[in-house]
N, CA, C and O atoms as a GROMACS GRO file, in nm:
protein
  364
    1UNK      N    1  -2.118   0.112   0.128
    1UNK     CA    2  -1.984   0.162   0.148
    1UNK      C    3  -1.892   0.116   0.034
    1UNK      O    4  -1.807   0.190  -0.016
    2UNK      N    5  -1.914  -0.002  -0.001
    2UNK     CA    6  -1.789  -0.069  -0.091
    2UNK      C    7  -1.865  -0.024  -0.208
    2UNK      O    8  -1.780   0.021  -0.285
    3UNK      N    9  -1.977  -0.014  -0.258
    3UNK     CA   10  -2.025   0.095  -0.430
    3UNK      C   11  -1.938   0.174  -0.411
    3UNK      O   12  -1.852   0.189  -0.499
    4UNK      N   13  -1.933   0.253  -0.283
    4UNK     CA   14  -1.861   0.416  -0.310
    4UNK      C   15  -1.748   0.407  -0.396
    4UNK      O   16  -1.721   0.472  -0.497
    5UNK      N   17  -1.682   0.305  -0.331
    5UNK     CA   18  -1.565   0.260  -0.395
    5UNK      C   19  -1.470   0.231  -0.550
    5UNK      O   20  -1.369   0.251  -0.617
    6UNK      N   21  -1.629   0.159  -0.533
    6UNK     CA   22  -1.591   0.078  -0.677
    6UNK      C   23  -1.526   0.126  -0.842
    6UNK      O   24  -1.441   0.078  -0.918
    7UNK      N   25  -1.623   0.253  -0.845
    7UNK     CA   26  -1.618   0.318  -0.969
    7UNK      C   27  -1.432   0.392  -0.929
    7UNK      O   28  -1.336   0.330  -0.976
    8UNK      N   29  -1.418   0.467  -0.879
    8UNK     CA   30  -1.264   0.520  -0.860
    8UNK      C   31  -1.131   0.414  -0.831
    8UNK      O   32  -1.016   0.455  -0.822
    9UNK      N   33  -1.173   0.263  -0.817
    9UNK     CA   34  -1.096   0.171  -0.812
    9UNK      C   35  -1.053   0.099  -0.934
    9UNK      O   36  -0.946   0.051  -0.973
   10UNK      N   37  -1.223   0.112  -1.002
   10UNK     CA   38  -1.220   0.048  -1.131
   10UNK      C   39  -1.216  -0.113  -1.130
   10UNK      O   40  -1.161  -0.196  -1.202
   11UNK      N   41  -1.292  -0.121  -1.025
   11UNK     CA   42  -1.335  -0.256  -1.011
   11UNK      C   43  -1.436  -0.315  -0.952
   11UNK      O   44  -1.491  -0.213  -0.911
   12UNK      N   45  -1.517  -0.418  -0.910
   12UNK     CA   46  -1.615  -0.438  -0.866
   12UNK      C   47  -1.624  -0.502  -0.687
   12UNK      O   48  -1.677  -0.607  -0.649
   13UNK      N   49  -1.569  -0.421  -0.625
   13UNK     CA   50  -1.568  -0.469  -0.482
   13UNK      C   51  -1.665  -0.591  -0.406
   13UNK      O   52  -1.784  -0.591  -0.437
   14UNK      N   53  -1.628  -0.672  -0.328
   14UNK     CA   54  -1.753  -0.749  -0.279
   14UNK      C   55  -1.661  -0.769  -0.107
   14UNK      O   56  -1.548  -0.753  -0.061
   15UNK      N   57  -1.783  -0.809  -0.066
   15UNK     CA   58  -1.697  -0.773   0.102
   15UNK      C   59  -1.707  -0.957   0.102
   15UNK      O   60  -1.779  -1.039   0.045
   16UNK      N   61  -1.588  -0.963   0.201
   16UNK     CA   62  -1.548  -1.080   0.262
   16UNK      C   63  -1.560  -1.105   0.383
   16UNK      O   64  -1.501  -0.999   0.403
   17UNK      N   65  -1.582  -1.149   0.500
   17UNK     CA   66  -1.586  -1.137   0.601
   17UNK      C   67  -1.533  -1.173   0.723
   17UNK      O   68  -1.627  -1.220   0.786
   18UNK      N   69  -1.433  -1.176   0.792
   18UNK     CA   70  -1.315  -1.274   0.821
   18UNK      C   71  -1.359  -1.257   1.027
   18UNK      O   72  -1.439  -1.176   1.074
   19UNK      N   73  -1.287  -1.349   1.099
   19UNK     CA   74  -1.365  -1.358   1.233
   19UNK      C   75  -1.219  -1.280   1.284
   19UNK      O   76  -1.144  -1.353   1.348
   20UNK      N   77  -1.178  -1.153   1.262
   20UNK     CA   78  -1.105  -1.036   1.327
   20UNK      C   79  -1.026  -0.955   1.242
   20UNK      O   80  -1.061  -0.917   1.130
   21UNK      N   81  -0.926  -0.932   1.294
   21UNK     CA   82  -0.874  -0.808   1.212
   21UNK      C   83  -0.717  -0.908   1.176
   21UNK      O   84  -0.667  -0.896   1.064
   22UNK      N   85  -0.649  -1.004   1.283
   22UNK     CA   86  -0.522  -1.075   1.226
   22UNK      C   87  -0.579  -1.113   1.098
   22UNK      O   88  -0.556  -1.030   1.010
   23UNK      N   89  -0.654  -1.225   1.061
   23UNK     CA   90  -0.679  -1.321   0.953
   23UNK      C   91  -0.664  -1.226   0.838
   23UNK      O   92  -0.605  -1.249   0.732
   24UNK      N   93  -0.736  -1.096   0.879
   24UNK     CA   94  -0.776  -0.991   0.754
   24UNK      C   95  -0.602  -0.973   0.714
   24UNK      O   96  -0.547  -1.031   0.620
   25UNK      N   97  -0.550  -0.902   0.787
   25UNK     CA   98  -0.468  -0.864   0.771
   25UNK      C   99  -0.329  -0.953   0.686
   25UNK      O  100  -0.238  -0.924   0.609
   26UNK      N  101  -0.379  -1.065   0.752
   26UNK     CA  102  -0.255  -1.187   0.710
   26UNK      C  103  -0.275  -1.157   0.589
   26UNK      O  104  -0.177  -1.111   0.531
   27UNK      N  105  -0.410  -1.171   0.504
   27UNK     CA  106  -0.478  -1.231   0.394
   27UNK      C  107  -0.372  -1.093   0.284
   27UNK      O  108  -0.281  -1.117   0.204
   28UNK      N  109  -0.441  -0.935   0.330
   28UNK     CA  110  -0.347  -0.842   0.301
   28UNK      C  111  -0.238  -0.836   0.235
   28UNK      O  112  -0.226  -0.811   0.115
   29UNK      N  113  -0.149  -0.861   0.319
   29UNK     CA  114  -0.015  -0.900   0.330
   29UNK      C  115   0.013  -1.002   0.228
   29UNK      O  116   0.110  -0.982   0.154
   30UNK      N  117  -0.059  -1.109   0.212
   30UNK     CA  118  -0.024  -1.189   0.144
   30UNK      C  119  -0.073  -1.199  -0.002
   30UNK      O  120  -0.038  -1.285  -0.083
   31UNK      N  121  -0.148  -1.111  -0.020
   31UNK     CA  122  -0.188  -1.046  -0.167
   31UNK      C  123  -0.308  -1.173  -0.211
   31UNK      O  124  -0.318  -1.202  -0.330
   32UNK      N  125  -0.394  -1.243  -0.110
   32UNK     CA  126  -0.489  -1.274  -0.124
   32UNK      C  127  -0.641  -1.168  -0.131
   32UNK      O  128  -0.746  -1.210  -0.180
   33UNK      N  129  -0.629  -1.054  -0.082
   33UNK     CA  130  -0.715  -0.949  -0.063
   33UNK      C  131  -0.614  -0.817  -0.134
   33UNK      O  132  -0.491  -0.816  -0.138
   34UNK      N  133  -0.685  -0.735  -0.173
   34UNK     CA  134  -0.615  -0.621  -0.236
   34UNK      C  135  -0.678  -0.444  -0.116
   34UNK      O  136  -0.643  -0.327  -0.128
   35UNK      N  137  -0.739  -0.485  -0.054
   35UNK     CA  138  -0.789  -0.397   0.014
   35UNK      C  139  -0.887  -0.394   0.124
   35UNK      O  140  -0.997  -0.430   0.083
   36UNK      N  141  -0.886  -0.363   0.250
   36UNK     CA  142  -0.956  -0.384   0.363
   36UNK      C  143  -0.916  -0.277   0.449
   36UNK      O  144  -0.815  -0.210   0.469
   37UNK      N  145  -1.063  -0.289   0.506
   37UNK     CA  146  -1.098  -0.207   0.668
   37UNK      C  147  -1.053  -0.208   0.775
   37UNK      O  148  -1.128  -0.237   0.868
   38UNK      N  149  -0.951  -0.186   0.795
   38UNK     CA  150  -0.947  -0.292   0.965
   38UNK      C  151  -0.896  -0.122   1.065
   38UNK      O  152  -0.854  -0.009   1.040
   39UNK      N  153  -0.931  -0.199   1.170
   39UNK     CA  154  -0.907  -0.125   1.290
   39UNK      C  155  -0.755  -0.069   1.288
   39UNK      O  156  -0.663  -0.142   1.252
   40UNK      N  157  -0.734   0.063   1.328
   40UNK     CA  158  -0.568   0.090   1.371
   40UNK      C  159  -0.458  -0.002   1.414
   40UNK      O  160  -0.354  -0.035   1.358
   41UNK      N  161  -0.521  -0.043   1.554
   41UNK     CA  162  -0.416  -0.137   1.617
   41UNK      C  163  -0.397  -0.271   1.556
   41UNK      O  164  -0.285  -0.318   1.574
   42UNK      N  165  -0.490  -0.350   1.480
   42UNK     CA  166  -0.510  -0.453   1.398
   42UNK      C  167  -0.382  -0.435   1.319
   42UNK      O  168  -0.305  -0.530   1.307
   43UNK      N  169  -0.356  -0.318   1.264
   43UNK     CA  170  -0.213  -0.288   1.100
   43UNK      C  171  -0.118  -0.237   1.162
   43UNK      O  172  -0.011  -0.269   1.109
   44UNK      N  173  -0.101  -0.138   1.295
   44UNK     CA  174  -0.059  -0.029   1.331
   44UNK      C  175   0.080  -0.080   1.315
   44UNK      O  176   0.150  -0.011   1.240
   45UNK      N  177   0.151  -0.210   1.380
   45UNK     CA  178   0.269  -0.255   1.330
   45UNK      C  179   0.331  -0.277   1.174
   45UNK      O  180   0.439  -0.252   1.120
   46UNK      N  181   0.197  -0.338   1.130
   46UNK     CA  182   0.284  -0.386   0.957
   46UNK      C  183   0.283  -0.215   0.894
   46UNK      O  184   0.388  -0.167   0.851
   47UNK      N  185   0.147  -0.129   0.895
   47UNK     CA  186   0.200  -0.019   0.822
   47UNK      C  187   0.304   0.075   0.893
   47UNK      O  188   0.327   0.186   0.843
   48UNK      N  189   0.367   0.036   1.005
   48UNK     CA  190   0.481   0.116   1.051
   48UNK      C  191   0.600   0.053   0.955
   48UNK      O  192   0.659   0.106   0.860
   49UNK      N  193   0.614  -0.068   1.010
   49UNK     CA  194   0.701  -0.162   0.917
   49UNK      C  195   0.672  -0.164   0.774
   49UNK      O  196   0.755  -0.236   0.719
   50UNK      N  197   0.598  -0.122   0.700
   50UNK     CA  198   0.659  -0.118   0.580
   50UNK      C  199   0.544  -0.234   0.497
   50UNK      O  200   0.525  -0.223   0.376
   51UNK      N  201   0.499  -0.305   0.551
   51UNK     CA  202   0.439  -0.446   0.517
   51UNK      C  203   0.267  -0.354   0.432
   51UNK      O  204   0.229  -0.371   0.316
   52UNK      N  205   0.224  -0.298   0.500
   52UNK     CA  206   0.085  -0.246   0.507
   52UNK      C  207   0.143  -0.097   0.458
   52UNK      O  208   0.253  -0.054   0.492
   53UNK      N  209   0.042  -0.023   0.365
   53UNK     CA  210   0.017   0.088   0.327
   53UNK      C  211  -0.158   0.159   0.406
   53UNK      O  212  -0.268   0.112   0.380
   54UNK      N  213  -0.134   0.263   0.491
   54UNK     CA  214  -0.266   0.329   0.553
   54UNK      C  215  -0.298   0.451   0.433
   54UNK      O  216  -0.227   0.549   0.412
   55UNK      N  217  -0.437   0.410   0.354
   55UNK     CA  218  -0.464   0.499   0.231
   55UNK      C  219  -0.510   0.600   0.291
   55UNK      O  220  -0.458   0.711   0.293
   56UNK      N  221  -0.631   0.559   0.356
   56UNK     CA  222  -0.724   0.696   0.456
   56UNK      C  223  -0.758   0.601   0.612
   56UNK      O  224  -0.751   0.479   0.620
   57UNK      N  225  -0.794   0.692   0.724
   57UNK     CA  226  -0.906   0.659   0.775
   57UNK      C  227  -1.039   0.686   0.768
   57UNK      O  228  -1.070   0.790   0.709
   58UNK      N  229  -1.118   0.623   0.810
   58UNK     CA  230  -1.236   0.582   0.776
   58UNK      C  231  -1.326   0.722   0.878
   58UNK      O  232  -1.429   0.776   0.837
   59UNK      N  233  -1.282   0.745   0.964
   59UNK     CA  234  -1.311   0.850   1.075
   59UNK      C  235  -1.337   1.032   1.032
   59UNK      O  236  -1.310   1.077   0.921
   60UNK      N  237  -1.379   1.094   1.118
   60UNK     CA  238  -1.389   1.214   1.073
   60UNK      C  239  -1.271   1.284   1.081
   60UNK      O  240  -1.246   1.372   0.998
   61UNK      N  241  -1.189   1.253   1.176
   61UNK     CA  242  -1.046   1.324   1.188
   61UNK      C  243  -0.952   1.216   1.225
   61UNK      O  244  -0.993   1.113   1.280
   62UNK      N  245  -0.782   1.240   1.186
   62UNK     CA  246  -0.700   1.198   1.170
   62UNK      C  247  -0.675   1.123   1.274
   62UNK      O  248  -0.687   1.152   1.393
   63UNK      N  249  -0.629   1.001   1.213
   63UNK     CA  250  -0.586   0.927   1.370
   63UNK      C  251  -0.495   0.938   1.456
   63UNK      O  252  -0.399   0.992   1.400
   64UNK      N  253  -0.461   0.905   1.619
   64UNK     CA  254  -0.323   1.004   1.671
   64UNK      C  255  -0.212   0.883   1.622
   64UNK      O  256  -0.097   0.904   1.583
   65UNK      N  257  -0.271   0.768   1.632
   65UNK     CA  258  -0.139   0.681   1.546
   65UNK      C  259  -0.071   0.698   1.433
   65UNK      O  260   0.052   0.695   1.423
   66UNK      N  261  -0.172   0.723   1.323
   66UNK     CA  262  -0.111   0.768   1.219
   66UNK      C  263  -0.163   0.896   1.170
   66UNK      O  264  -0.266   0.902   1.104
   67UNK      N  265  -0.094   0.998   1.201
   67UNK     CA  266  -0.129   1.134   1.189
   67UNK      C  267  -0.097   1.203   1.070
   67UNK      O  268  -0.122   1.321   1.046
   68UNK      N  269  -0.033   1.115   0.989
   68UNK     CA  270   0.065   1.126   0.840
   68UNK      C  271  -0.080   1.079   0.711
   68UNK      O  272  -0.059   1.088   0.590
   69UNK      N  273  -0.186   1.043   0.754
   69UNK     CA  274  -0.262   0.906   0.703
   69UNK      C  275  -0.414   1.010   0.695
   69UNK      O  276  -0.474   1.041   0.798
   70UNK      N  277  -0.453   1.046   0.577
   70UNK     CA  278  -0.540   1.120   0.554
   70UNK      C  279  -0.685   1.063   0.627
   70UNK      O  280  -0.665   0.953   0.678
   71UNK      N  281  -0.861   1.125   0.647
   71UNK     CA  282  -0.948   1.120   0.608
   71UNK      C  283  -0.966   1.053   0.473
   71UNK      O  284  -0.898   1.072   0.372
   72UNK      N  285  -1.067   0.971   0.488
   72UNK     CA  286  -1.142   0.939   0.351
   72UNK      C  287  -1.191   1.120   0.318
   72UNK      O  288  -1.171   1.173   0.209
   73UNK      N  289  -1.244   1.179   0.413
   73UNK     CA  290  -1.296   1.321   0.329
   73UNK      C  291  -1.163   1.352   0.256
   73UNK      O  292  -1.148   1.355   0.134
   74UNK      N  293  -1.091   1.370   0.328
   74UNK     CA  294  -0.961   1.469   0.296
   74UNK      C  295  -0.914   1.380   0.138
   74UNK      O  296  -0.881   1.458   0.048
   75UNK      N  297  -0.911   1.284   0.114
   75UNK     CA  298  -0.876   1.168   0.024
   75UNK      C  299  -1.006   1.223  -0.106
   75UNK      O  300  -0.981   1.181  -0.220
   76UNK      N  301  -1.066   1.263  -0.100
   76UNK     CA  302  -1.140   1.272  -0.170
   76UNK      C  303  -1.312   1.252  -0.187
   76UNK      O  304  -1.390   1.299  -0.269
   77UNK      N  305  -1.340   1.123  -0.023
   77UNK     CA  306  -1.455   1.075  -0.006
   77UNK      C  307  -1.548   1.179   0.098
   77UNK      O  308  -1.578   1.152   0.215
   78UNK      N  309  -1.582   1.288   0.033
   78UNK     CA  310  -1.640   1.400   0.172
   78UNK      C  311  -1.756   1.291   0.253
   78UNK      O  312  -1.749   1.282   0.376
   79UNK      N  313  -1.855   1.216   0.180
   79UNK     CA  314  -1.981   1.185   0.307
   79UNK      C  315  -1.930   1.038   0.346
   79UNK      O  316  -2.014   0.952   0.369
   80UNK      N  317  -1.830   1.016   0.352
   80UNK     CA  318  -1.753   0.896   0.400
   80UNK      C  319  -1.690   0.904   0.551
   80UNK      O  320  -1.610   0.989   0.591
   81UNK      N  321  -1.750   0.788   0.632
   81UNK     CA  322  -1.762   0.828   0.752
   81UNK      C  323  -1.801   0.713   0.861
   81UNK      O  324  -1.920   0.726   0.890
   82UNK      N  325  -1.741   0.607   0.930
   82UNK     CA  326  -1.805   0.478   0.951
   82UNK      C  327  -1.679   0.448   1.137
   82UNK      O  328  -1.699   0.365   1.226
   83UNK      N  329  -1.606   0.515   1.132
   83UNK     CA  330  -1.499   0.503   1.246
   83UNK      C  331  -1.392   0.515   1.234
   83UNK      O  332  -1.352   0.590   1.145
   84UNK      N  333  -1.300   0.444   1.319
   84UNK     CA  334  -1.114   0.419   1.286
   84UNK      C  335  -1.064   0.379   1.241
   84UNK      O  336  -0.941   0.387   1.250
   85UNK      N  337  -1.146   0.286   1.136
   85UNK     CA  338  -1.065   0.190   1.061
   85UNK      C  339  -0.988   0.241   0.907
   85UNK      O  340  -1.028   0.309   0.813
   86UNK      N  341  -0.907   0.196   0.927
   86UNK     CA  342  -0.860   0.255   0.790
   86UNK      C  343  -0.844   0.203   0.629
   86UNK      O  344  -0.884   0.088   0.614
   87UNK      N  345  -0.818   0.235   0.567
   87UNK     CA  346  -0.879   0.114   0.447
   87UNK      C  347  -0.677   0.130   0.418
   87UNK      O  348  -0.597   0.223   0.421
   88UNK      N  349  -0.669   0.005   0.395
   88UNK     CA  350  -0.525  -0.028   0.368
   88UNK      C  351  -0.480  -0.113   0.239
   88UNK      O  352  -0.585  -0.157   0.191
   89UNK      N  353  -0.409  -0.140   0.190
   89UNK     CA  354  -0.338  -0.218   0.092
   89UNK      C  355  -0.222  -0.273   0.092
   89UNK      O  356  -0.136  -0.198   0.140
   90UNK      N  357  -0.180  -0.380   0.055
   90UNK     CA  358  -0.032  -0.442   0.056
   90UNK      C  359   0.091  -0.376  -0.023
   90UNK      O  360   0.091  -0.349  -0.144
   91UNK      N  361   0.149  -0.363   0.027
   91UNK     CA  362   0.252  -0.289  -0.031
   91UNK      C  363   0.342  -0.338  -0.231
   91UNK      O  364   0.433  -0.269  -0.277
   0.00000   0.00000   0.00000
């Protein structure tokens, strides 16, 4: 999943692995991580607020939370496809 990535990022991705979706998220936010997976409800506050950017979800169709918040297909990734999570970035 994270190869797919790499080349259109222009960088060399490596996964981290954190025990939920807060820690991830803190990390996010705090510009210790530049990009992560996490579940809807895990961000659903910071990318309302402004804190979190939702790039795609990870799912085949749009999420009802964020309905503004593309597919990885729609984004550009057509055989990209793993659930709800959405790949996000710090603002």
């Amino acid at each position: 999943m994270l190869r797919s990535l790499a080349f259109p990022l222009k960088n060399d991705p490596c996964r981290l692995p954190y025990k939920g979706g807060a820690p991830a998220a803190l990390d996010l936010i705090g510009g210790q991580v530049d990009l992560a997976f996490l579940n809807v409800p895990a961000v659903l506050s910071q990318v309302r607020g402004g804190e979190l950017r939702a790039l795609a979800v990870a799912s085949a169709t749009r999420a009802k939370a964020l309905p503004e918040t593309p597919t990885m297909a729609e984004a550009g990734y057509r055989d990209f496809a793993m659930g709800t999570a959405p790949a996000a970035r710090s603002r």
